[in-house]
C-alpha positions as CSV (number, residue, x, y, z in Angstrom):
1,X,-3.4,-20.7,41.3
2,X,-2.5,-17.1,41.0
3,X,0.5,-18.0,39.1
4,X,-1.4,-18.5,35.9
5,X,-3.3,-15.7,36.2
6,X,0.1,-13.6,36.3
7,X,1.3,-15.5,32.9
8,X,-2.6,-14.4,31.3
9,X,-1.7,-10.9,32.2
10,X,1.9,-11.0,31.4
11,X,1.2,-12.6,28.2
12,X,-2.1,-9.8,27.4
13,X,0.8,-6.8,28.0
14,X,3.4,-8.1,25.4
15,X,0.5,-8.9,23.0
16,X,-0.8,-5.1,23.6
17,X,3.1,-3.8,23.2
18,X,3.6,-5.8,20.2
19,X,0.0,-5.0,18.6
20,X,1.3,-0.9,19.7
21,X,4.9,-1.3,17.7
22,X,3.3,-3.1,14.7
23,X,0.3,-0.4,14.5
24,X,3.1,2.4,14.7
25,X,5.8,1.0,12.0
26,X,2.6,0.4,9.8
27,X,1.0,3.7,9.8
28,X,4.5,5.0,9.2
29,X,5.1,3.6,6.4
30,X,2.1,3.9,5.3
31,X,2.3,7.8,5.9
32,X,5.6,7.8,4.1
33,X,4.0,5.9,1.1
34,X,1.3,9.1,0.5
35,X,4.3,11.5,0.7
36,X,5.5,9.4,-2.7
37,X,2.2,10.0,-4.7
38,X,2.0,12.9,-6.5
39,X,-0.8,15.8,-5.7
40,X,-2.3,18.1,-8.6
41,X,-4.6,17.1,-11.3
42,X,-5.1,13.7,-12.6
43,X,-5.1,15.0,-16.2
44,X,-1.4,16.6,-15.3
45,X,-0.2,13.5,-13.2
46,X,-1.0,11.0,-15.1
47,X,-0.1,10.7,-19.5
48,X,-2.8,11.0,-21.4
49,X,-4.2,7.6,-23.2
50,X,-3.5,7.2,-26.5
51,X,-7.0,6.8,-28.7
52,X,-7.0,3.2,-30.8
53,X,-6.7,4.7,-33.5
54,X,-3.4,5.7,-32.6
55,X,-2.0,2.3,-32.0
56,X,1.7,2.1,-33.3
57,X,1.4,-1.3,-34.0
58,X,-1.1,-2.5,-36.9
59,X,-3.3,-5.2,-35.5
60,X,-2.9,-7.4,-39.3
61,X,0.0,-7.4,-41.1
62,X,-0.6,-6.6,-45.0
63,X,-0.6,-9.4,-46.7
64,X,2.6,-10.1,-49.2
């Protein structure tokens, strides 16, 4: 009887290891991730956006 019991708490420490070990590589990667992103202002960071008006390509053609 006490034998399954053993295989319940053998089976509840490798699921709390493995639960540990996944938890720690994500939030590593996750901290490496935010090192990548830029800090400052958003207007600096990022290119401005062009107006419509500024559109290089015509939206109609000119007619022949």
């Amino acid at each position: 009887m006490w034998g399954w019991i053993a295989w319940v708490a053998v089976a509840l420490a490798v699921w709390v290891v493995v639960a540990a070990v996944v938890g720690v590589l994500l939030g590593r990667m996750v901290r490496r991730r935010d090192r990548q992103v830029p800090d400052g202002d958003p207007v600096e960071v990022f290119p401005p956006v062009r107006a419509p008006s500024e559109d290089p390509v015509p939206k109609q053609r000119p007619r022949s």
